[in-house]
C-alpha positions in Angstrom: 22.7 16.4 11.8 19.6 15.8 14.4 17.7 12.7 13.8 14.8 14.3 13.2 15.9 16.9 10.7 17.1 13.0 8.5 14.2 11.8 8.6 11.8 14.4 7.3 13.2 13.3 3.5 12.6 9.7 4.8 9.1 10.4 5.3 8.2 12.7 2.4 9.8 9.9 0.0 7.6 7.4 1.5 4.2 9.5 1.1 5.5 10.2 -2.6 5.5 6.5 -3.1 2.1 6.0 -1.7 1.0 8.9 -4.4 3.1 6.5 -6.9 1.8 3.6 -6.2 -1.5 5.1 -6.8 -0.7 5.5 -10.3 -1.0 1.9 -11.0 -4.9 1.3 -11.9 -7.6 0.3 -9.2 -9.5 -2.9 -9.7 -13.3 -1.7 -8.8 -15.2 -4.0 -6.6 -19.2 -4.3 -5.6 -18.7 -2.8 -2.6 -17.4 0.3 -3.4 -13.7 -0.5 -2.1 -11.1 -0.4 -5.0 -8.0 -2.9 -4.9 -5.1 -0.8 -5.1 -1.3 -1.3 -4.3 -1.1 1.4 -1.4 -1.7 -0.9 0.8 1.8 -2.2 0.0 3.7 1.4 0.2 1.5 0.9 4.1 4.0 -1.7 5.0 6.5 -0.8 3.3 6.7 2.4 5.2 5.8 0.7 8.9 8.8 -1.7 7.8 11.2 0.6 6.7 10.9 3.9 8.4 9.1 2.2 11.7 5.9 3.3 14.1 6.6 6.6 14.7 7.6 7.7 10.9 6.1 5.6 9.0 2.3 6.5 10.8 3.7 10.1 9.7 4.6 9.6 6.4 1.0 7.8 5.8 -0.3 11.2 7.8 1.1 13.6 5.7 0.3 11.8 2.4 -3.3 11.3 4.1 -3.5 15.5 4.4 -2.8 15.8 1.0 -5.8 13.9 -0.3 -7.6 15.9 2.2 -6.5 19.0 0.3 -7.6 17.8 -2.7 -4.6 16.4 -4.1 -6.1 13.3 -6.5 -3.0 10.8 -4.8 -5.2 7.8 -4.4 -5.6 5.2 -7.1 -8.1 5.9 -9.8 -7.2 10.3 -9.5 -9.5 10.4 -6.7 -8.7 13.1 -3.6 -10.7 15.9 -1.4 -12.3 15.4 1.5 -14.8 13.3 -0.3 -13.2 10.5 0.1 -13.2 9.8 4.0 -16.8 9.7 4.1 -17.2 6.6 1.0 -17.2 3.0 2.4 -13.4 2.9 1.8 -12.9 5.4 4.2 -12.1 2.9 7.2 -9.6 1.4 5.2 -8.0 5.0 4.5 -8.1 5.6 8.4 -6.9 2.1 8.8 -3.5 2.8 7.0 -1.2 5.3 9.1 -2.2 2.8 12.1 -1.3 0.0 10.1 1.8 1.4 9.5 2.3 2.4 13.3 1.6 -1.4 14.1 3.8 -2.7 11.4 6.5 -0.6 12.8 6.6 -1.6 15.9 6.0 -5.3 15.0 9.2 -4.9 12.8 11.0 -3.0 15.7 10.7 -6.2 17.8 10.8 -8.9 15.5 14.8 -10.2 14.8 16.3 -8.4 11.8 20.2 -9.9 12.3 20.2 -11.1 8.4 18.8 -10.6 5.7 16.5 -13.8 5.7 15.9 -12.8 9.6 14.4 -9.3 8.5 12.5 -10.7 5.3 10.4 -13.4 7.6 9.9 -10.5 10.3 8.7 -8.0 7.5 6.4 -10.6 6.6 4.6 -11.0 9.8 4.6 -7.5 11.0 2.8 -6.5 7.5 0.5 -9.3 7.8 -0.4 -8.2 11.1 0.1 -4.6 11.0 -0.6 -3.8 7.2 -3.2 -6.6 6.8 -4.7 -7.2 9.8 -5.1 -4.0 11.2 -6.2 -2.1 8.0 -9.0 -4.7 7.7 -10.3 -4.4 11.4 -10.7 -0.2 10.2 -11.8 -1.4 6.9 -14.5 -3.6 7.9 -15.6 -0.8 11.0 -16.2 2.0 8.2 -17.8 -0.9 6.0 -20.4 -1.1 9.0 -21.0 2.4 9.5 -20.7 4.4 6.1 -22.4 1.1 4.3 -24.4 0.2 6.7 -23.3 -3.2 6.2 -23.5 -6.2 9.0 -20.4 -6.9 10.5 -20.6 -10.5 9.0 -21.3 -8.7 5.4 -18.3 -6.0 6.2 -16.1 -9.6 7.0 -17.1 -11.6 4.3 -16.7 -8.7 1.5 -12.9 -7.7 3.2 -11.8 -11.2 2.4 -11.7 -10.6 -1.2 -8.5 -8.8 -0.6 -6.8 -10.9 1.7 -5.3 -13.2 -1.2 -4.2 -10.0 -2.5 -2.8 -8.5 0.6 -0.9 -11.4 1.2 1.0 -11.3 -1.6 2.0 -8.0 -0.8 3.4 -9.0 2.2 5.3 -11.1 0.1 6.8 -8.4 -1.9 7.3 -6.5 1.1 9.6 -8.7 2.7 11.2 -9.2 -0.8 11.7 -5.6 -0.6 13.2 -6.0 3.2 15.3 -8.5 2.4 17.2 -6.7 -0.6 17.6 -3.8 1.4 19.1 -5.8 4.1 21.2 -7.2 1.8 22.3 -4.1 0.7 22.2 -1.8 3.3 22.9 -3.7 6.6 23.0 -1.4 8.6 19.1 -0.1 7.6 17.3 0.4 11.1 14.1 -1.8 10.5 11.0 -0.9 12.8 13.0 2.5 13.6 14.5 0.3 15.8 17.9 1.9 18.2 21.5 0.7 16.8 
């Protein structure tokens, strides 16, 4: 079987458990940017599947809150949403994912620990980092927020986001462990 044809179940599967992680309850903030645990399913995917898929899988699940499908924490969906102050953060996620990816894809993977401590670091980069830079960007623009503002109020998540780069790489390291011959980052046997 093509490549490609495998991998279209790889990346529905990873935009269902965006929509499934967005059953577990927001936690509303001032700003009008809800803690959720997507953000985690973000790295997850760039981990797991790599650039390429996982910034599709984070696509596709993005079109369907586009069409209306309520798939983001709280029930909320439509185009609607990529015009609230969160909406950098929702831009930020399939490039997060593409940046985790290929973090991943170049980080070493060889063992279990090896692909844990990489997940780690591409999701803190890729999945944090990046999804931050967006967030605080549509912070500036669709709150007109200053940039210091748009900084200081995306901190309040970085304790949070940091943990779930911890869970991510928990999550790496048992599928290594498992599975180990799992292609992290997409990257080539």
């Amino acid at each position: 079987m093509n490549s490609s044809l495998r991998a279209i179940p790889l990346i529905a599967l990873f935009a269902a458990l965006l929509a499934v992680l967005g059953l577990i309850p927001k936690i509303d903030l001032p700003l009008g940017v809800p803690i959720t645990l997507q953000t985690l399913g973000v790295m997850l995917a760039g981990c797991m599947l790599g650039a390429k898929r996982g910034f599709q899988a984070l696509m596709l699940f993005l079109f369907a809150v586009a069409l209306g499908l309520p798939l983001l924490s709280g029930g909320r969906g439509g185009l609607g949403v990529f015009f609230a102050p969160s909406s950098g953060y929702l831009i930020g996620w399939p490039l997060g994912a593409l940046a985790t990816g290929a973090l991943m894809a170049v980080l070493p993977a060889q063992s279990p620990r090896a692909a844990a401590t990489s997940a780690f670091i591409a999701s803190a980069l890729g999945g944090l980092l990046v999804v931050h830079v967006c967030g605080v960007v549509g912070l500036v623009y669709l709150a007109q927020l200053s940039v210091s503002q748009a900084v200081m109020g995306t901190l309040v998540f970085v304790p949070g986001d940091l943990i779930k780069c911890g869970l991510c790489a928990v999550v790496v390291h048992t599928v290594a462990r498992g599975l180990p011959d799992w292609r992290f980052g997409g990257r080539a046997v």
